[in-house]
C-alpha positions as a Markdown table, in Angstrom:
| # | Residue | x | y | z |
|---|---|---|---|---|
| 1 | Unk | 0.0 | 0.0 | 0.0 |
| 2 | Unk | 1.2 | 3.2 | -1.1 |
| 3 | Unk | 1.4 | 6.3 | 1.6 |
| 4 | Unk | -0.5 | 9.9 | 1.0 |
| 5 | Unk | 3.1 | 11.1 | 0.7 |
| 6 | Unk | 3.9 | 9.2 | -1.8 |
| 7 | Unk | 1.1 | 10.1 | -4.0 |
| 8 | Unk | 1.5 | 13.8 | -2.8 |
| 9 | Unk | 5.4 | 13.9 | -4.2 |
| 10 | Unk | 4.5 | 12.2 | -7.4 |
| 11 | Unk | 1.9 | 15.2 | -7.7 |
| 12 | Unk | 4.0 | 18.0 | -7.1 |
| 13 | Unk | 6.6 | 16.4 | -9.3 |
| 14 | Unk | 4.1 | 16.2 | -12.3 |
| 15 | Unk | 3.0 | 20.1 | -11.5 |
| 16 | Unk | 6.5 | 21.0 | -11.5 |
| 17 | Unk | 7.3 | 19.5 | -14.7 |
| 18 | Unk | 4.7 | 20.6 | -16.4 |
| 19 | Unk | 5.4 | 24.5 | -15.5 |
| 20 | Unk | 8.6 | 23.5 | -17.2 |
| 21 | Unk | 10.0 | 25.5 | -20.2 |
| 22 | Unk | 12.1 | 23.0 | -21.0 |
| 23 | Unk | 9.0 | 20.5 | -21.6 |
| 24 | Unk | 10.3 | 18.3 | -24.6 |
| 25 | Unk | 9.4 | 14.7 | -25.7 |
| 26 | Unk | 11.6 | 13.0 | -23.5 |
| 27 | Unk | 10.3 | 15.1 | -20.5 |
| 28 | Unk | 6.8 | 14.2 | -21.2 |
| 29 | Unk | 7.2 | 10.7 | -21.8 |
| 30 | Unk | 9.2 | 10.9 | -18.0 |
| 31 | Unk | 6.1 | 12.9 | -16.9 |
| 32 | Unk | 3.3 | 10.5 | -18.0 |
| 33 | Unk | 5.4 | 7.9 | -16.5 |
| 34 | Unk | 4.8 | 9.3 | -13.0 |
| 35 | Unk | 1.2 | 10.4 | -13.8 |
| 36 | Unk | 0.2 | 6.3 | -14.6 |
| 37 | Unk | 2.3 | 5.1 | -11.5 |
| 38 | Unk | 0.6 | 7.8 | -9.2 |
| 39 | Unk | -2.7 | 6.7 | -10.8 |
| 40 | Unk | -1.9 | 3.0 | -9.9 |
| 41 | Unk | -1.3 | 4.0 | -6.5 |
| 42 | Unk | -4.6 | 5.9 | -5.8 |
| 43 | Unk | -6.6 | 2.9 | -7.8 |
| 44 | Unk | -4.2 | 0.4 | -5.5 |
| 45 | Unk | -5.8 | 2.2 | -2.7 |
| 46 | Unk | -9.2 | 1.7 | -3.9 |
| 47 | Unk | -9.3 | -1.7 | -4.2 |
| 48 | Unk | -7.8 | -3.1 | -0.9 |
């Protein structure tokens, strides 16, 4: 089970990146990456 810390700093990390200038293909493909494992997490939550 995943803590509401963890999800938290896999948010702010997302928001951060996103505010980015330097948002490029790799970067996005990095974010979305954290975005589905976040998701997991809260859906992991769910279903316990």
């Amino acid at each position: 089970m995943r803590s509401e810390d963890e999800i938290r700093e896999q948010y702010d990390f997302l928001a951060e990146q996103l505010d980015s200038d330097e948002m490029d293909h790799e970067r996005v493909r990095m974010m979305f990456t954290h975005y589905k494992r976040a998701l997991g997490w809260v859906l992991e939550e769910e279903h316990i």
